[in-house]
C-alpha positions as CSV (number, residue, x, y, z in Angstrom):
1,X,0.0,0.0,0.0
2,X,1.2,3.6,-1.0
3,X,2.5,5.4,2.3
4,X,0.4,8.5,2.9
5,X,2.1,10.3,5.0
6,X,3.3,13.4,3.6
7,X,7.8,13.5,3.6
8,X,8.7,16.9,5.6
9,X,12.3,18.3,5.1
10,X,13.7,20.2,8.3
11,X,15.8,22.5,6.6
12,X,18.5,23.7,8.8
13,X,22.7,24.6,9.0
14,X,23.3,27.6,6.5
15,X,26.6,29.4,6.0
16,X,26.0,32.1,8.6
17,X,27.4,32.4,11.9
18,X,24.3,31.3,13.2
19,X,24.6,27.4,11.9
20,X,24.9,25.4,14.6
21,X,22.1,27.5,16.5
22,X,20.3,26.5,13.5
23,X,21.3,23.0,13.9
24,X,19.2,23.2,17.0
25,X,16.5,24.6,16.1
26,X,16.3,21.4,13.4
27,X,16.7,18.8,16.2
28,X,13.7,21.2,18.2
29,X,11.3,20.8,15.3
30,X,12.2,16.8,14.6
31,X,11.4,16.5,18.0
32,X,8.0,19.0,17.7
33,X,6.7,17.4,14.5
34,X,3.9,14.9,14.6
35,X,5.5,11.7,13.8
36,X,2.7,9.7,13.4
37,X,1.6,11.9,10.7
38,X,4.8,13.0,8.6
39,X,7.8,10.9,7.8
40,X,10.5,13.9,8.7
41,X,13.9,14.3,8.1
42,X,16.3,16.7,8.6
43,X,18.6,18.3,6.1
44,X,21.7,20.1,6.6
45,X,22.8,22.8,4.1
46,X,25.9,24.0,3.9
47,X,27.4,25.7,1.2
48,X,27.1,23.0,-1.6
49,X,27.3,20.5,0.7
50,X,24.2,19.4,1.4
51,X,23.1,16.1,3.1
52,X,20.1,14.3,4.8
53,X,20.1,12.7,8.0
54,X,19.3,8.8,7.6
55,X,16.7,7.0,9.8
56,X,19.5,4.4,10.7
57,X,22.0,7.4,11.7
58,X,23.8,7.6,8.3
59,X,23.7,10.3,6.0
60,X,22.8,10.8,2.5
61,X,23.6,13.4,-0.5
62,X,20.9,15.9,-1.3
63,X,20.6,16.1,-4.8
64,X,20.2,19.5,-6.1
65,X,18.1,19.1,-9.2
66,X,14.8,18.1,-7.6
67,X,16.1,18.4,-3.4
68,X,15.7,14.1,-3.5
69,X,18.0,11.6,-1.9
70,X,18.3,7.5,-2.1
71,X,17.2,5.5,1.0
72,X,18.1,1.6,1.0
73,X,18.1,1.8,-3.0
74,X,14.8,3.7,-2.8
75,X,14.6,7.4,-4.4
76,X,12.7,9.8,-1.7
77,X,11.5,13.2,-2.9
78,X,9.7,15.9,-0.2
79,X,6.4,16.9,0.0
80,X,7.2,19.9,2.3
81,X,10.6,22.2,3.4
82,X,9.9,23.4,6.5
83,X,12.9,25.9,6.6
84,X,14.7,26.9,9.8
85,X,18.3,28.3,8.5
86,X,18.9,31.2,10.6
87,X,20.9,33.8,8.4
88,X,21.5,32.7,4.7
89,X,20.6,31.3,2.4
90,X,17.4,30.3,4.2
91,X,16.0,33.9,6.0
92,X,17.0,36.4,2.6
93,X,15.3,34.4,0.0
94,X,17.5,32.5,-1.9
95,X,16.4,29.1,-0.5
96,X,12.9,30.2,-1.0
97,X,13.8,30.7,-4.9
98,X,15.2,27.5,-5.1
99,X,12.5,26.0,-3.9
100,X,10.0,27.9,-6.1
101,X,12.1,26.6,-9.0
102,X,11.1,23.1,-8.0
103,X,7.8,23.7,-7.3
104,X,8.1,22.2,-3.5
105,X,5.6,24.2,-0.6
106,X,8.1,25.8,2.1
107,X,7.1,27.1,5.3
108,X,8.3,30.6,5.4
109,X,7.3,33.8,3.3
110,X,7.9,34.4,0.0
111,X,11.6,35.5,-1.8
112,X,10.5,39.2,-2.3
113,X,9.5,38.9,1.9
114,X,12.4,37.3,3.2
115,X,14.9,39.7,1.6
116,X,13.3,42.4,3.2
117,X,12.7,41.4,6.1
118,X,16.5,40.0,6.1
119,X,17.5,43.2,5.7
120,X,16.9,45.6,8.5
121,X,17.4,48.7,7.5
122,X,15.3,48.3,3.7
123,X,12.6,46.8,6.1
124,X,12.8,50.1,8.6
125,X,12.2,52.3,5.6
126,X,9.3,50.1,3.9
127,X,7.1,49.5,6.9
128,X,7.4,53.4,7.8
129,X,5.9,54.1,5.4
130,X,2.8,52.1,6.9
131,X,2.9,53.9,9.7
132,X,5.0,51.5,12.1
133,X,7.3,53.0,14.5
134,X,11.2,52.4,14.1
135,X,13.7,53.5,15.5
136,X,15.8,56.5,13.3
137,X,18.9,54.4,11.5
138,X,21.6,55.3,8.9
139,X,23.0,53.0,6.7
140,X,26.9,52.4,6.0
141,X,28.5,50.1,3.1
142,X,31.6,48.4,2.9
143,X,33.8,50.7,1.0
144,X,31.9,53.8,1.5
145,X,32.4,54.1,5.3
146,X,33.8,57.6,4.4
147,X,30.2,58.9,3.4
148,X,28.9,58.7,6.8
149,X,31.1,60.4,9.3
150,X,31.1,60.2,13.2
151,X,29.8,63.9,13.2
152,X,27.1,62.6,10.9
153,X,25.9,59.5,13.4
154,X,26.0,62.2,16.7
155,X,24.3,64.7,14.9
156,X,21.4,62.5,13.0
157,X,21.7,58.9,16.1
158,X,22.8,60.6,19.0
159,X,24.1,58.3,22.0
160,X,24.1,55.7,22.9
161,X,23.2,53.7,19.6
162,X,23.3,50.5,18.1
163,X,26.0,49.4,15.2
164,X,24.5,45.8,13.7
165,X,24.8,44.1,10.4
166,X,22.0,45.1,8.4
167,X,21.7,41.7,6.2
168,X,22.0,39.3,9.3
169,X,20.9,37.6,11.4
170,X,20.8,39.8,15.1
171,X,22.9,37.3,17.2
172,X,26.6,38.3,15.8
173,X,28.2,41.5,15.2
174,X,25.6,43.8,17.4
175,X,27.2,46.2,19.2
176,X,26.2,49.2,21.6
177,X,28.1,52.4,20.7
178,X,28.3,54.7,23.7
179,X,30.7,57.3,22.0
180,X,31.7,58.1,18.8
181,X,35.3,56.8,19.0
182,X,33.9,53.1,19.7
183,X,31.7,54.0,16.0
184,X,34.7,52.9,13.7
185,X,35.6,49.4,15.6
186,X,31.9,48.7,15.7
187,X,31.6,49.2,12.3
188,X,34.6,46.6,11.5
189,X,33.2,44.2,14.0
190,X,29.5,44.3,11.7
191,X,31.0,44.2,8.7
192,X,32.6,40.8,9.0
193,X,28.9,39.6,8.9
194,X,27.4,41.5,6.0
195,X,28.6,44.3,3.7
196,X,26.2,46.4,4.8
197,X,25.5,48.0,8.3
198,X,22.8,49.8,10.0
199,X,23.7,52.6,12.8
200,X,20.5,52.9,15.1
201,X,18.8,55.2,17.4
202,X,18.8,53.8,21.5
203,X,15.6,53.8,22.7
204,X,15.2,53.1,26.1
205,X,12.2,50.5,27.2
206,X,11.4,47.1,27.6
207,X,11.7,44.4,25.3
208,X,9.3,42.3,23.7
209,X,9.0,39.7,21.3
210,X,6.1,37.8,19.7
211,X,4.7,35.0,17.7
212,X,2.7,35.2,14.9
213,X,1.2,32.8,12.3
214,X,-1.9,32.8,9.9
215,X,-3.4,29.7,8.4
216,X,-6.8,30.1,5.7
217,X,-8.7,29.4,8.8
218,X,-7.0,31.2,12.0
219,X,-5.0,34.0,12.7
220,X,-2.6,33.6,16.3
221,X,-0.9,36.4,17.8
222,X,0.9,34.3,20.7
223,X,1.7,35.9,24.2
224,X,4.7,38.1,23.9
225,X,7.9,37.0,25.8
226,X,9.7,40.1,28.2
227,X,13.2,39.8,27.4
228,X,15.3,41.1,31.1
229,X,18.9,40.9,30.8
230,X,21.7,42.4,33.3
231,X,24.1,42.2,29.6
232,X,24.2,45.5,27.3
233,X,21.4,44.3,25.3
234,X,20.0,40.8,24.4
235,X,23.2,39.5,22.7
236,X,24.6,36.2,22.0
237,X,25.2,35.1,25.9
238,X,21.6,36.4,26.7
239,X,19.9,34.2,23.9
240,X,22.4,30.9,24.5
241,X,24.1,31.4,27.7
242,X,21.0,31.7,29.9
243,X,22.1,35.4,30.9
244,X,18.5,36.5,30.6
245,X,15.2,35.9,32.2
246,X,12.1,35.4,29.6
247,X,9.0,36.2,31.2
248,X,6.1,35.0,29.1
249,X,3.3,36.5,28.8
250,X,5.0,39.6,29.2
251,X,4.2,42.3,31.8
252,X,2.0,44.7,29.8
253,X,-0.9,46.4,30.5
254,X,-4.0,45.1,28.9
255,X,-4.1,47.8,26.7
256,X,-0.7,47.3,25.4
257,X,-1.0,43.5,24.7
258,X,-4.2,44.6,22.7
259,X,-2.0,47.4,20.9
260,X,1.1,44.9,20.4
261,X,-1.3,42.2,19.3
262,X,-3.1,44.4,16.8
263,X,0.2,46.0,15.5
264,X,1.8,42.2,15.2
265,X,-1.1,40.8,12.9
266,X,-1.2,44.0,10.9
267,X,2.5,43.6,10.1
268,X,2.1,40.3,9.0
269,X,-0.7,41.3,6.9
270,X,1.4,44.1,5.2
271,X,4.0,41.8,4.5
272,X,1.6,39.2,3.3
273,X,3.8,36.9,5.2
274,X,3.6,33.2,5.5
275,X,4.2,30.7,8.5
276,X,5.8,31.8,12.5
277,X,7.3,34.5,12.7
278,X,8.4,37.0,15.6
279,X,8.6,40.4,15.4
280,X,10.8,42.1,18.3
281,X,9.4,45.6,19.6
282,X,10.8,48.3,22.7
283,X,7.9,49.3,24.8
284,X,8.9,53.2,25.3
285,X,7.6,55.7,27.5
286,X,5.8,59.0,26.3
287,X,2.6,61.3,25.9
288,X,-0.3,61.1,23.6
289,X,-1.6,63.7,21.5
290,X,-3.9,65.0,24.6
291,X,-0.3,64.6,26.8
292,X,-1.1,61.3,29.0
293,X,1.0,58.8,29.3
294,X,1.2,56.1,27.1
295,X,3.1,53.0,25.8
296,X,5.2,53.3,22.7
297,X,5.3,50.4,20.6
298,X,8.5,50.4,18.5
299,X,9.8,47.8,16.3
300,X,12.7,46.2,16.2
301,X,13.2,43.7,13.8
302,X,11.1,40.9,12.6
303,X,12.3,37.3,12.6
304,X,11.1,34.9,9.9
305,X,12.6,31.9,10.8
306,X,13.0,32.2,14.8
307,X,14.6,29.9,17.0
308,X,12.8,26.5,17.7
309,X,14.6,24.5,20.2
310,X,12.4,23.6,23.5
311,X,13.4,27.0,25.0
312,X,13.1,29.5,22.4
313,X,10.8,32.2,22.5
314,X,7.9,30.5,19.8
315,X,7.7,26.9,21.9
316,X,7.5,29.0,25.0
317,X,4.8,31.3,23.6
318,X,2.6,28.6,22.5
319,X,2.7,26.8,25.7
320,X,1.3,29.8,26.7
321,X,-1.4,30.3,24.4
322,X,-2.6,26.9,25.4
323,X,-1.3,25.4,22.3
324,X,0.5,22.0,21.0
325,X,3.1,22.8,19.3
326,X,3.1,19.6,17.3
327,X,-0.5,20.8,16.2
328,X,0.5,24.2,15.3
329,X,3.0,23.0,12.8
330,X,0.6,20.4,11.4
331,X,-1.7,23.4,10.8
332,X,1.5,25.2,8.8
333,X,2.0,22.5,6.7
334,X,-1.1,22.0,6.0
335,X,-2.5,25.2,5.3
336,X,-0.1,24.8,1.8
337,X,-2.5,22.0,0.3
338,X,-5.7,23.1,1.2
């Protein structure tokens, strides 16, 4: 009899820093998927190197022209990529193209998406035009440093502000600037993870991140998760070190988890995006038009393939929600053949 499971490919490694973090994240969502369901494997990309994890521990080639491999003489093609390569090629939209060229259903958001969103600082300027609040940034290019001056990043930043790789992932290369002469080795210290870097206002508040997905039936906005750290800012050793404390749901007002909520889905919407994603925000102080205090909801960044191990922020979330994971994802995959 013909096996009806559907064949899901857990996507993961890529050629950023961030590959064994993504290795993780694959082992996460093996462990997430419904098994009973899917026959899952996981897939490890790596330059042109890419292979497929056996059921009997050994490994197998991926071939290129369809993404298909040979099991015990058998040839196995996917149904599904779920994709969970944090940095490139899987979060700026090459792996997404490739996969449009063979026709295969993927789990994240479209090429034209993912590059923007990959890139903070084209993403910053797109969504303000919707009305979102960002933070003021400046963008600098390898080999045109000289075009953007210290004097130019006091005058249009201010201090403190944050020096990041603009086409990157958010866990390497991040660095808060205090003063102008820590600008130039910031700079250096971004640009060994893309060739493009994005100077950006401080703004002082608590941060938030949050869950999103939409299936032809639902929309979920999952609790957000308070990110506390005693570190500079939620860096490397606050994500994978445990030097943070992750409060989920997040101490908000009511109001405010309406507001973040509302803001969350309608980004998603703008974007027309596709599968989880998490969009980081700072929670600022100030006045409303009438001069009351209010909640500022600013946006960070938005994370299209986010972490998935058993302690990331999306697991977490969804526990929280009073969701099954393993259902959740089930309701991603399957929202591409309905």
């Amino acid at each position: 009899m013909k096996n009806l499971k559907r064949t899901i490919a857990i996507v993961c490694g890529g050629d950023s820093s961030e590959h064994d973090v993504s290795m993780r994240s694959g082992q996460g969502l093996y462990s997430f998927f419904d098994k009973e369901r899917y026959d899952v494997y996981i897939v490890d990309v790596k330059g042109m190197d890419w292979n497929v994890s056996l059921h009997d521990g050994t490994t197998a080639q991926i071939d290129r022209n369809d993404f298909s491999f040979m099991e015990n003489g058998k040839l196995v093609q996917f149904d599904y990529a779920y994709i969970t390569i944090h940095g490139t090629p899987g979060e700026n939209g090459i792996m997404q193209g490739f996969f449009e060229l063979i026709h295969l259903p993927y789990s994240t958001s479209s090429v034209l998406v993912e590059a923007m969103t990959f890139d903070k600082f084209v993403l910053n300027q797109y969504l303000k035009g919707f009305g979102v609040r960002v933070a003021d940034s400046l963008l600098i290019r390898k080999g045109y440093e000289q075009l953007v001056s210290d004097e130019d990043v006091e005058k249009r930043i201010g201090m403190p502000c944050f020096v990041k790789p603009s086409a990157d992932g958010s866990s390497f290369g991040v660095s808060k600037v205090k003063s102008a002469d820590q600008l130039a080795p910031a700079v250096r210290k971004a640009m060994l993870e893309s060739n493009e870097v994005m100077v950006e206002g401080y703004i002082d508040g608590i941060e938030i991140s949050v869950g999103c997905y939409k299936t032809k039936e639902k929309s979920v906005v999952l609790p957000a998760t308070e990110v506390v750290t005693d570190n500079e800012f939620f860096d490397y050793d606050a994500k994978y070190n445990g030097q943070v404390k992750e409060i989920t749901p997040a101490r908000l007002s009511e109001d405010t988890t309406k507001r973040v909520a509302e803001i969350t889905s309608r980004i998603y919407d703008i974007l027309h995006c596709n599968g989880i994603i998490r969009i980081d925000y700072i929670i600022s102080k100030g006045k409303d038009s009438d001069g009351k205090d209010v909640d500022k909801i600013n946006m960070l960044e938005i994370n299209t393939t986010p972490g998935m191990t058993a302690t990331s922020f999306i697991p977490q979330q969804v526990k929280a929600a009073g969701l099954n994971i393993k259902d959740v994802l089930t309701d991603i995959v399957e929202n591409q053949f309905r």
